[in-house]
C-alpha positions, 0 to 999 in steps of 0.5 A: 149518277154522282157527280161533283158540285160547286158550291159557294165556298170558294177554292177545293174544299167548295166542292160537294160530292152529289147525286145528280140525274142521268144525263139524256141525249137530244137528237144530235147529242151523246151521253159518254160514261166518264172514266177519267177527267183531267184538271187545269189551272181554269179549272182552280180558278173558276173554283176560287171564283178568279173570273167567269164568262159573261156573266156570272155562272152558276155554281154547277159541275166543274171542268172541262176535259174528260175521256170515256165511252159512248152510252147513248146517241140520239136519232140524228147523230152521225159522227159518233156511235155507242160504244166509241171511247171518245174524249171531250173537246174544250170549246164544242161550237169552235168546230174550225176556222177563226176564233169567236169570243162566244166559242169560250161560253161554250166550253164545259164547266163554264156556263154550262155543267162539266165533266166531273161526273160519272157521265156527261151530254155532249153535243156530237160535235163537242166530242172526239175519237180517242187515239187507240194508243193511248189509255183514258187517263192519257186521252183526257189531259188533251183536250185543253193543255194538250191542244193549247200546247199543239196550236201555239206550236203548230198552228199559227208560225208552225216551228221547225226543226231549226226552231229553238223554244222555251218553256216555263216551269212544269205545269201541263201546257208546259210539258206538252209544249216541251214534249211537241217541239222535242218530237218536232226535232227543235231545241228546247230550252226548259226553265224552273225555280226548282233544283229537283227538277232540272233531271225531270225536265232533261228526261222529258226532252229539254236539250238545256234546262236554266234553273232560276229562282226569277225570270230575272236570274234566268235571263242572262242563263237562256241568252249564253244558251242561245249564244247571246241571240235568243230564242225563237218561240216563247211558250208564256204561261206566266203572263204580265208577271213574265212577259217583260222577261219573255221579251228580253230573251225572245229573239229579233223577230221572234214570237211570244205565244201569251197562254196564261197568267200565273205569275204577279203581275208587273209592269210590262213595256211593249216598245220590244215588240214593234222595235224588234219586230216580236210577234206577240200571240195570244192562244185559246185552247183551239177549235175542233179542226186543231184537236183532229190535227194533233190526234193524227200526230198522236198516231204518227208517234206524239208523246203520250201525255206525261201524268204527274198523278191519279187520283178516284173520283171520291178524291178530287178536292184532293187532286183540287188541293194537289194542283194548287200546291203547284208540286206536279209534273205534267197533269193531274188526273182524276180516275172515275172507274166503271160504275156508271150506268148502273 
């Protein structure tokens, strides 16, 4: 099958296009023929060698959400059956219950070959049904941004309907994120450096959208929103960069959720979390018990997923390089077609 690899040139154009062998099922395990793959920020990293699990991995078959069909299953397989339109869950062994480190080794595209390929092997375990409403290229964005958004909402201090959130910029997690608590009845306040977008974000779902050139120019903007109090959930993606300003504009007593690390870094001063009472939480995608949670609501009338943009397999350093430029919406997709197996 033709599948995209790693290769030691760092960034997009490292990736080589390739013919690997056909992947085939151990006794619990499935072979799905991919139709559509979905790109995240790790993903870049990881192509611009920006961290790694334990230890070094080897270069291989980048990223780790993807939707497709079932092809083949082994003998003692049970959750699953040829034929069924599935997607990939990030982290395959986190099945339910507390986070271990090791479940992060598990992932695909990290020490082991991901998804960017016509077909993948997984572990029974590591897939999920798809949710009949929604079309590949949907089904693949949840995996990571989709779940990471639904457990730092949901899963921990759930929010309310009486909840006020904030989120940052456009990326995926943020747009779920923004899309999940709209649905969820909160107010949601949206932020960008970006004067084109401020419509964009009001479109999705944002009851006020601060448009800012810094977090510190957006301060002052997200306090007179909030009538001087501040928001109760922080959805944080830029990291040390944004967190002192994430905990200026978090109110007393409410939670920061700590997802990435986009921004430069900066001095951050803590003493706001013990002397208002911030819950500051960090969020690792989430365990398969989540995913299940949030395909259900899915069914019960979720969003579908916003796409920023498609592009064919023969086009992912495109899709690397499009990412990178941080000029999307939403998510980025790469669409595999049907052509596998032969």
């Amino acid at each position: 099958m033709r599948a995209w690899v790693m290769t030691p040139e760092a960034g997009p154009p490292g990736l080589e296009a390739t013919t690997v062998a056909d992947p085939l099922p151990g006794p619990h395990d499935v072979v799905v023929a991919t139709r559509a793959v979905s790109l995240n920020h790790r993903d870049l990293i990881r192509l611009n060698r920006g961290y790694t699990v334990g230890a070094e991995a080897p270069a291989g078959i980048p990223c780790s959400d993807a939707a497709g069909i079932v092809v083949a299953a082994g003998a003692r397989v049970t959750r699953t059956r040829v034929g069924d339109r599935v997607a990939s869950t990030f982290a395959p062994r986190w099945l339910a219950g507390p986070y271990c480190s090791s479940y992060a080794r598990s992932s695909e595209g990290a020490t082991e070959d991901g998804v960017l390929a016509e077909g993948w092997r997984s572990h029974e375990d590591g897939v999920v049904p798809m949710p009949p409403g929604l079309s590949f290229d949907e089904a693949s964005t949840l995996p990571c941004a989709g779940l990471t958004a639904w457990h730092a909402l949901f899963e921990e201090q759930p929010i309310t309907a009486a909840s006020t959130v904030l989120t940052m910029g456009t990326g995926g997690v943020s747009v779920f994120a923004l899309q999940y608590a709209s649905w969820a009845g909160a107010r949601v306040i949206a932020t960008t450096s970006r004067r084109d977008r401020v419509e964009r974000l009001r479109a999705i779902g944002a009851h006020a959208v601060v448009q800012g050139a810094s977090p510190a120019d957006l301060s002052d903007e997200v306090l007179r929103a909030t009538g001087g109090e501040g928001v109760d959930h922080v959805i944080e993606v830029g990291g040390q960069g944004t967190l002192p300003w994430s905990l200026r504009i978090v109110r007393d007593g409410g939670t920061v959720s700590l997802i990435g690390a986009l921004a430069p870094r900066a001095a951050v001063v803590l003493s706001p979390l013990f002397l208002r009472n911030i819950r500051l939480q960090g969020i690792a995608v989430g365990s398969r018990s989540m995913f299940t949670r949030l395909l259900a609501a899915c069914e019960r009338g979720l969003p579908a997923p916003v796409i920023d943009s498609t592009f064919g397999f023969d086009e992912a350093p495109r899709a690397f390089a499009h990412l990178e430029a941080r000029r999307h919406v939403g998510k980025v997709v790469v669409r595999v077609g049907d052509t596998w197996p032969r």
